[in-house]
N, C-alpha and C positions, 0 to 999 in steps of 0.2 A: 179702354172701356171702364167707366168709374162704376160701382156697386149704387144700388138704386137707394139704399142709404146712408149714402153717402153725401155731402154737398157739389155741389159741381163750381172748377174751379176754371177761370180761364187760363190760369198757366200752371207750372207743375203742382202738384200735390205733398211732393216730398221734395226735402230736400236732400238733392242728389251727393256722392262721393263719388270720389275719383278712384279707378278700376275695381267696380264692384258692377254686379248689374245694375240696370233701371228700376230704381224702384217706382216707379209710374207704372211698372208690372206689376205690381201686387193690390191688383184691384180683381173685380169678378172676370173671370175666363182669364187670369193670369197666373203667376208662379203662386206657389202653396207656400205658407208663409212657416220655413221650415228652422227649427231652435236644435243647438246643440242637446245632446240628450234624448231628444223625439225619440220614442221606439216605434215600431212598422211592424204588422203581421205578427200580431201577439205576442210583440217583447221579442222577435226574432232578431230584427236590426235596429241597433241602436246608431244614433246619428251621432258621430264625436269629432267633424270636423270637415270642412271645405276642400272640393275641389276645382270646380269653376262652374259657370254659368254661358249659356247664350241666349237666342233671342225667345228662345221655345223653351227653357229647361234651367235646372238648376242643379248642381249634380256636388253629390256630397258622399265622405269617405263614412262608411258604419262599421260596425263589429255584427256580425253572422253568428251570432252568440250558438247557435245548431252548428254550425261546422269550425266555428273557434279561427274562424280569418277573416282580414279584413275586406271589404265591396264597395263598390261604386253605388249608390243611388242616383239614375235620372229620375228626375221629378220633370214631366212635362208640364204646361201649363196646358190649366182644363181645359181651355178652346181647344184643344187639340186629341180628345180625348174622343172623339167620334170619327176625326178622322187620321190620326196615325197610322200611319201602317209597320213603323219603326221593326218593334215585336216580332211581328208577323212573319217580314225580311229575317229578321235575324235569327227566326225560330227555321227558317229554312236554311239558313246559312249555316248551323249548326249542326247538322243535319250528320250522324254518328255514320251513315254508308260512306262519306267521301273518304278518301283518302290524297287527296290531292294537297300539294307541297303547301299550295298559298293557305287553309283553311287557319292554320295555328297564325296568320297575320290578321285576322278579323278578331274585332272585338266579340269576345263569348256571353252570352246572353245565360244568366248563371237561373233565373226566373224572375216573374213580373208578376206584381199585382196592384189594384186599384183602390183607393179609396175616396171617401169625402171628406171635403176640406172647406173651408171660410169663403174660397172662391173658385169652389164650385167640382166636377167628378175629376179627378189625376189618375193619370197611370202613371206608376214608377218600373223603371227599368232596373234591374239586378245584374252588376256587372265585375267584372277584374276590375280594381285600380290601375291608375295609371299614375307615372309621376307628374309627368307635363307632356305640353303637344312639341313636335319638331321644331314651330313657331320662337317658342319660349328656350329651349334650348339656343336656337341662331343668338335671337336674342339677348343671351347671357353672356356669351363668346364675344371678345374682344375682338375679333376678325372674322367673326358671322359666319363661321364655319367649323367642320367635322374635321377630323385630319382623314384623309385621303384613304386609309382601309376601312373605319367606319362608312365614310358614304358610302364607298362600294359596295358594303353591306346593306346597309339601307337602301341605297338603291337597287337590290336583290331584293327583298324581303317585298316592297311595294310593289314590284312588277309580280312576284308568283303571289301577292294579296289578287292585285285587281285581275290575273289570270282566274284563279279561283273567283271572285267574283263574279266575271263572265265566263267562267264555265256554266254559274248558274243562271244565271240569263237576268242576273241584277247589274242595272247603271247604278254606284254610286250616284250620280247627281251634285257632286258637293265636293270634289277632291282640290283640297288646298294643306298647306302645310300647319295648319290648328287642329284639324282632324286626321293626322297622322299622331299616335299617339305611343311614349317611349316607356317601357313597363321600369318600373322602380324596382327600390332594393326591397328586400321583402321585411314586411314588418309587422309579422303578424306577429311575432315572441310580444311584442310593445303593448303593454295597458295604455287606457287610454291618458293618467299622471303619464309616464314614461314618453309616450307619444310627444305632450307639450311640452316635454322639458327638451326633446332634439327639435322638436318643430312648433313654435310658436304658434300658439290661438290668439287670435288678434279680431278684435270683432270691435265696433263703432256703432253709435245710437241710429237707430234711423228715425228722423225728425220731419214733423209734418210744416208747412209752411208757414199755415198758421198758427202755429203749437199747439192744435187741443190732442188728444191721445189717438196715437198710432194704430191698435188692434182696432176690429181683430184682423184685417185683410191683410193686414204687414206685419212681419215680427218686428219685437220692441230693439234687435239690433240687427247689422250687418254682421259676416265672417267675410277676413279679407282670406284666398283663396290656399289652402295648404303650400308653404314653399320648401323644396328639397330643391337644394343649388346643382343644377344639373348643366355645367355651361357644354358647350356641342366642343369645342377643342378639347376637353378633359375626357370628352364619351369615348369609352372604350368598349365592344361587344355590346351593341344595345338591340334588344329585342324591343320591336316595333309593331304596333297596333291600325290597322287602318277605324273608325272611327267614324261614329255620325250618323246616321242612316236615314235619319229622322224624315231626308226628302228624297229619299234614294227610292228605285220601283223595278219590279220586274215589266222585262222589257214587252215581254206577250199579252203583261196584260193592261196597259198601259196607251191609250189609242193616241194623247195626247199631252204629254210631259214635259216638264218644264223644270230647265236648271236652275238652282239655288248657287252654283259656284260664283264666287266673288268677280268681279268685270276682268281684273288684268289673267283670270286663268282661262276665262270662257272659252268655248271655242267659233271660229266665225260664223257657223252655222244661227250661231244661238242670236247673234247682232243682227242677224238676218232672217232670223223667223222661220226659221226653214226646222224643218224635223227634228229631231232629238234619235239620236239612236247609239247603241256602244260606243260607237267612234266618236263619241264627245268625253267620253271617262280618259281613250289614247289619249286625244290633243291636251287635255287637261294633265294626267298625269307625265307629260314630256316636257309641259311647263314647270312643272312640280319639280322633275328629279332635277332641270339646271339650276333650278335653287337650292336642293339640298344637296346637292352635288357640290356647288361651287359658293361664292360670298353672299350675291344678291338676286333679286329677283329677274326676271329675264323679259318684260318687257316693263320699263318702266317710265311713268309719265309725272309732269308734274303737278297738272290738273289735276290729273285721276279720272275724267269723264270718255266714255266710250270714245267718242270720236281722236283721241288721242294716243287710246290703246291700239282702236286700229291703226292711226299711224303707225305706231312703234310695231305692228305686226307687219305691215308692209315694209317698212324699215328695216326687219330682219330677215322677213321670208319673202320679200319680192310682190309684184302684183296679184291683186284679188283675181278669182273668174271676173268675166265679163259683166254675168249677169249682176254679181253683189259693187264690183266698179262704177257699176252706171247707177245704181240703186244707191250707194254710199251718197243723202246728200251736200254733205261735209267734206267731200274727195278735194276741191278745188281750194279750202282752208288750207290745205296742206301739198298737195301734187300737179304736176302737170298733164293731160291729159297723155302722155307717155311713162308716167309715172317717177316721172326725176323732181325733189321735191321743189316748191314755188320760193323763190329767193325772199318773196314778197308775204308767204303766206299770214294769212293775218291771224295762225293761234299760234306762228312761230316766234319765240323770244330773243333769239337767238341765231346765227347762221348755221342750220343743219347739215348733215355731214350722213352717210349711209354707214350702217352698223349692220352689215349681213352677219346671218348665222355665224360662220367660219370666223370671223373675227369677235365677236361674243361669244365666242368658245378660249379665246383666249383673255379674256378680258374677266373671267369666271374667279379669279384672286389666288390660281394655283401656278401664276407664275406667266410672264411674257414672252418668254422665250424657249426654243427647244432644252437649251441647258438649263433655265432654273424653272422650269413647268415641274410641278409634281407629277401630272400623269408620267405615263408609260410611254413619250411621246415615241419615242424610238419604237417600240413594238407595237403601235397603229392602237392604241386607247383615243388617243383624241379622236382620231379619225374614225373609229368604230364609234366612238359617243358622239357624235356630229352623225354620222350616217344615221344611228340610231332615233335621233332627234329629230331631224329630217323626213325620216319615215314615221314619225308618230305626229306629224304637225304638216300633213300635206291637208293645201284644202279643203277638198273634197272629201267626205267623210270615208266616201264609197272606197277611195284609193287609200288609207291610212291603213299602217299595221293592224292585224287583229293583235288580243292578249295573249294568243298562241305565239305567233309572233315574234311579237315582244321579248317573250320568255325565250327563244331560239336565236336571238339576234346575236352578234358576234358580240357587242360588249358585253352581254349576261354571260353569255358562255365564258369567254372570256376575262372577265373581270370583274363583275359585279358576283358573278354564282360563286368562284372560286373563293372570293372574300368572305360573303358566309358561310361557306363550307370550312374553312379556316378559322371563324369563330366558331364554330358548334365543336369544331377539335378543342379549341383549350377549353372549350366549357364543359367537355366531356374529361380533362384531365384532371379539370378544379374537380368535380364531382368524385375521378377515380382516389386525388390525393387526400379527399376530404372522407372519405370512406375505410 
């Protein structure tokens, strides 16, 4: 939406950069167009550097000059300012009576407030920092993965998150590894000189197409996003944030909701139009942990278009119900009306081959075999994380683990709680040696 004084262009407005947001955002109902420096709430928070950005928000590291630590600022974009309910979720989520394990895995909601801006009413959200998402950590790592007692942890930590989240009768809506978020070193001692001299500020003009001047809807530059080299094979003890909330809802109150999660995590309910209820945060979060679990993602297409994810979900877990089989009308691109795939199919590149669960458990980059597998093969890890899998990714919503569940299944008990419970010991001894 371009600002009504504005010219109207037929093609972009700005000239765009590479991994920064859109600035085609920074027009009326979009991002506040936020400068290093900016203070918020009376000179409380000062803006002194980037953290990232999405399609809704823009979020930046301040100084909390009243409590002398650093914070996160979400800045929504103003479209979104009548109907967030972000806040609102997370003002419940915060909630001082719980005492349930997963609450300290939700991002904390430190206070919020709103103002006016160039394009139009913001709320910003007041949060913890965080270093980077899950995402960016794989990404870093030369072999797209955690070594073997970190996941375990992390995958502890995100099962008693989403437990605590449906204890409170909140869907995330959103669960994918960008919104798993891994808490940094702490860097509050750092002025903000000190800050730039370990972490580069790096910011870039932002240029209108036609060249006349940029304000006021858009600031005069870009920040490209704070970097602390955080690769996932070096992460040792990482305490981990679940994140987002922006489309998330409570379930009661909610008659008719609809996921945000990206295609390849959906769950098949969603491809099908069918209800929305907890058991889309399971299927979604069992797709999650075999990626941060293992190398890559777990189903993956080359397309990237629905009808190809479903294949690769039929691929793994076998045939749809009836009723979403006959409903699928893309089934015959790919299947045989028995479900063995068509030699001929015409989105097939290639002669396909079946990839069931059980053998993309071994295909996960922690080894091919009993002897050189990282897991625990011998004392049933794999086999409990396959069960576990299994049980959070059955069709039917109705039949899939609860979060209760989850939390009770043999790999948590087993292998996943024990790993966390073994980082919170040496964190508790760094603490006792440092004292």
């Amino acid at each position: 939406m371009a600002s009504i004084d504005e010219p109207q262009f037929e093609d972009e407005v700005y000239v765009q950069e590479a991994d920064l947001e859109d600035f085609e955002g920074y027009s009326a109902g979009g991002y506040h167009p936020v400068v290093i420096g900016d203070a918020f709430c009376d000179g409380r928070y000062e803006v002194v550097h980037k953290l990232g950005f999405g399609g809704y928000s823009t979020i930046w590291l301040a100084k909390d000059k009243q409590a002398q630590r650093y914070v996160s600022l979400k800045f929504l974009v103003a479209e979104e300012f009548t109907k967030s309910t972000e806040a609102k979720i997370l003002r419940q989520l915060c909630t001082p009576e719980s005492s349930h394990l997963g609450r300290r895995f939700i991002t904390r909601l430190l206070d919020d407030f709103s103002f006016e801006g160039p394009n139009g009413h913001h709320v910003c959200l007041v949060q913890e920092p965080a270093v980077c998402s899950i995402a960016t950590s794989k990404e870093s790592a030369a072999d797209f993965m955690f070594p073997v007692e970190t996941a375990r942890s992390i995958a502890a930590q995100l099962i008693m998150g989403l437990s605590y989240l449906h204890s409170q009768g909140v869907c995330h809506g959103d669960l994918h590894i960008r919104n798993f978020l891994i808490c940094g070193p702490n860097i509050d001692y750092l002025d903000p000189p000190e800050l730039y001299k370990r972490y580069r500020l790096d910011k870039v003009p932002i240029r209108r197409v036609n060249g006349t001047v940029v304000g006021p809807h858009a600031p005069p530059y870009a920040v490209y996003p704070l970097h602390i080299p955080t690769p996932a094979n070096k992460l040792t003890d990482p305490l981990v944030r679940i994140s987002d909330f922006g489309t998330s809802f409570i379930v009661a109150e909610e008659s008719n909701p609809k996921l945000h999660t990206p295609d390849p995590y959906l769950p098949p309910e969603a491809f099908f139009n069918e209800p929305v209820t907890l058991a889309a945060d399971i299927w979604t979060l069992g797709v999650n942990l075999y990626e941060v679990l293992g190398e890559r993602i777990l189903f993956e297409t080359f397309a990237g278009d629905r009808d190809d994810i479903i294949g690769e979900v039929v691929n793994t877990l076998g045939m749809l119900p009836k009723r979403w089989w006959d409903k699928w009308e893309a089934r015959s691109d790919f299947f045989e009306e028995d479900g063995a795939w068509r030699k001929d199919g015409v989105k097939r590149i290639c002669t396909p081959k079946f990839r069931r669960l059980h053998q993309r458990m071994w295909d996960m980059g922690r080894g091919e075999t009993p002897e050189t597998c990282q897991w625990d093969v011998e004392g049933g890890e794999m086999r409990a994380l396959e069960e576990l899998l299994r049980g959070m990714m059955v069709f039917e919503p109705s039949e899939r683990l609860t979060a209760e569940q989850v939390l009770k299944s043999e790999y948590m008990v087993k292998w996943a709680m024990p790993a966390w419970e073994r980082q919170c010991a040496r964190q508790r001894d760094k603490v006792a040696v440092c004292s």
